[in-house]
C-alpha positions as CSV (number, residue, x, y, z in Angstrom):
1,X,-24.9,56.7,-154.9
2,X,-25.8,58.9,-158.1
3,X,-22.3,61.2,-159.5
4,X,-22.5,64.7,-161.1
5,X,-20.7,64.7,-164.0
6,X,-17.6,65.8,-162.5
7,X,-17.8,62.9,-160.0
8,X,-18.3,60.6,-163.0
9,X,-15.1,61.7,-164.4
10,X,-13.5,62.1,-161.0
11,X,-14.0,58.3,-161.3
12,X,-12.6,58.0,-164.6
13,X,-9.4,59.5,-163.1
14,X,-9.1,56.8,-160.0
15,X,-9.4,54.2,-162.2
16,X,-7.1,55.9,-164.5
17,X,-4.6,55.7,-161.5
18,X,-5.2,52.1,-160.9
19,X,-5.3,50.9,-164.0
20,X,-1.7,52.7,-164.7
21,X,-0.5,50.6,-161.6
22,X,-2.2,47.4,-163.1
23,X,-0.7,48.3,-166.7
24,X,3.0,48.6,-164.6
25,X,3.0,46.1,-162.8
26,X,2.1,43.1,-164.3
27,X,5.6,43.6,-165.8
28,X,7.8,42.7,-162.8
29,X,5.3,40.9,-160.1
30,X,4.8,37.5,-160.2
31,X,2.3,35.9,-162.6
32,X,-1.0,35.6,-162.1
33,X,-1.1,39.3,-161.4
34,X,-3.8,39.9,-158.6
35,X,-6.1,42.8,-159.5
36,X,-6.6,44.7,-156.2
37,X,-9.9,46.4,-155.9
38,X,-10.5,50.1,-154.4
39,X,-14.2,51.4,-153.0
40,X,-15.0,53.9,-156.0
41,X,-17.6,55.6,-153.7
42,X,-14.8,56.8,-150.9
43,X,-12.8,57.7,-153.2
44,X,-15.0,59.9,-155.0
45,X,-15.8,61.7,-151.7
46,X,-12.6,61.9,-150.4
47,X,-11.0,63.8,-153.5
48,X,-14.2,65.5,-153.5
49,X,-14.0,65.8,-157.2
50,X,-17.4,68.2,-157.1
51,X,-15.7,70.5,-155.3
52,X,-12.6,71.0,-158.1
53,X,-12.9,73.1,-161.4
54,X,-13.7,71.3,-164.0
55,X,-10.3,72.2,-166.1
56,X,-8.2,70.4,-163.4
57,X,-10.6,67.2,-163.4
58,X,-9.9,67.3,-167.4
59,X,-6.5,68.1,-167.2
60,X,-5.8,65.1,-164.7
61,X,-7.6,62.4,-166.4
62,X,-6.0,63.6,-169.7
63,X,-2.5,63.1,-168.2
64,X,-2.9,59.6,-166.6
65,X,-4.3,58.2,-169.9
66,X,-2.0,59.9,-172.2
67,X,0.8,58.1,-169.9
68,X,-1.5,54.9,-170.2
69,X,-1.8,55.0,-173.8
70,X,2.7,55.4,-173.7
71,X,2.8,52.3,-171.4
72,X,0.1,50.5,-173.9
73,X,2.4,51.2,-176.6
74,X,5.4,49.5,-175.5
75,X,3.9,46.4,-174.5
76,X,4.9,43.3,-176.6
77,X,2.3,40.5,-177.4
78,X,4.3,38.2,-175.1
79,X,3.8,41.0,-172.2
80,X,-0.3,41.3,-173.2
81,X,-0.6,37.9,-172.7
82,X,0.7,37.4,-169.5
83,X,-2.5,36.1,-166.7
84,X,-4.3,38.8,-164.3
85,X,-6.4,37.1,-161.9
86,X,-9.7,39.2,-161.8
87,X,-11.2,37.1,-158.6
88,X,-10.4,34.0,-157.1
89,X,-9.4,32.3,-160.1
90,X,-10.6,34.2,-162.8
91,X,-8.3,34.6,-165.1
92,X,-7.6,37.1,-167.8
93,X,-4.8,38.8,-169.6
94,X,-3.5,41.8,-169.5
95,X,-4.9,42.4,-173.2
96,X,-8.5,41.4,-171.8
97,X,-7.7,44.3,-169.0
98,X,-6.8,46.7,-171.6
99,X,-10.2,46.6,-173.8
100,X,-12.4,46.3,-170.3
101,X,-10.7,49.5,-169.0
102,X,-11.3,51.2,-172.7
103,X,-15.0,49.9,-172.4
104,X,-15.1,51.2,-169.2
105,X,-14.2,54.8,-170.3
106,X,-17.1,54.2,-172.8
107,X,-19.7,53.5,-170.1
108,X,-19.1,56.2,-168.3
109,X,-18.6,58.9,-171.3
110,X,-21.8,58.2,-172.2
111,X,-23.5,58.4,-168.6
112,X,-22.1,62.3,-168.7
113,X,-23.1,62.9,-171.8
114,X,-26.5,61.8,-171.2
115,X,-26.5,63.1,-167.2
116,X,-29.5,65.3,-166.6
117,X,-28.6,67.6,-164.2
């Protein structure tokens, strides 16, 4: 399935929201912290991201991450240590988390900034 650029960063913002919960709670559950997976194509359609102005998508995404960046901030290097398994058995830390959801936001910043519409 090929995103606008809205639906790009409509994507941006689930992940956003999952990678808060992932940041969270890999604080109190019990280690190794199991990364649970969502279907980025429903959830694209069902928020139907092309179908919001493009100052709410902004705003939204802006807000989880500027929360994101707070929780980031806080974390100790005993805390960004502690062991996410990605997939049966493959384990990361949570610092290893940190720079794939950063690289993530990378990817994808360039795809929109390259989209041809």
């Amino acid at each position: 399935m090929k995103w606008s650029k809205k639906e790009i960063l409509g994507h941006l913002i689930d992940s956003a929201i999952h990678n808060l919960q992932r940041f969270t709670e890999v604080q109190f559950e019990p280690k190794p912290y199991i990364v649970r997976k969502y279907n980025q194509n429903d959830l694209v359609k069902v928020n139907r991201y092309q179908e919001c102005t493009i100052e709410n998508i902004v705003e939204l995404w802006s807000t989880l991450n500027k929360q994101i960046i707070f929780v980031i901030k806080n974390l100790s290097a005993e805390e960004l240590n502690y062991k996410i398994d990605i997939e049966e058995d493959d384990l990361k830390t949570l610092d290893w988390l940190i720079v794939d959801y950063v690289e993530h936001i990378q990817h994808h910043s360039k795809q929109i900034l390259n989209h041809k519409q």
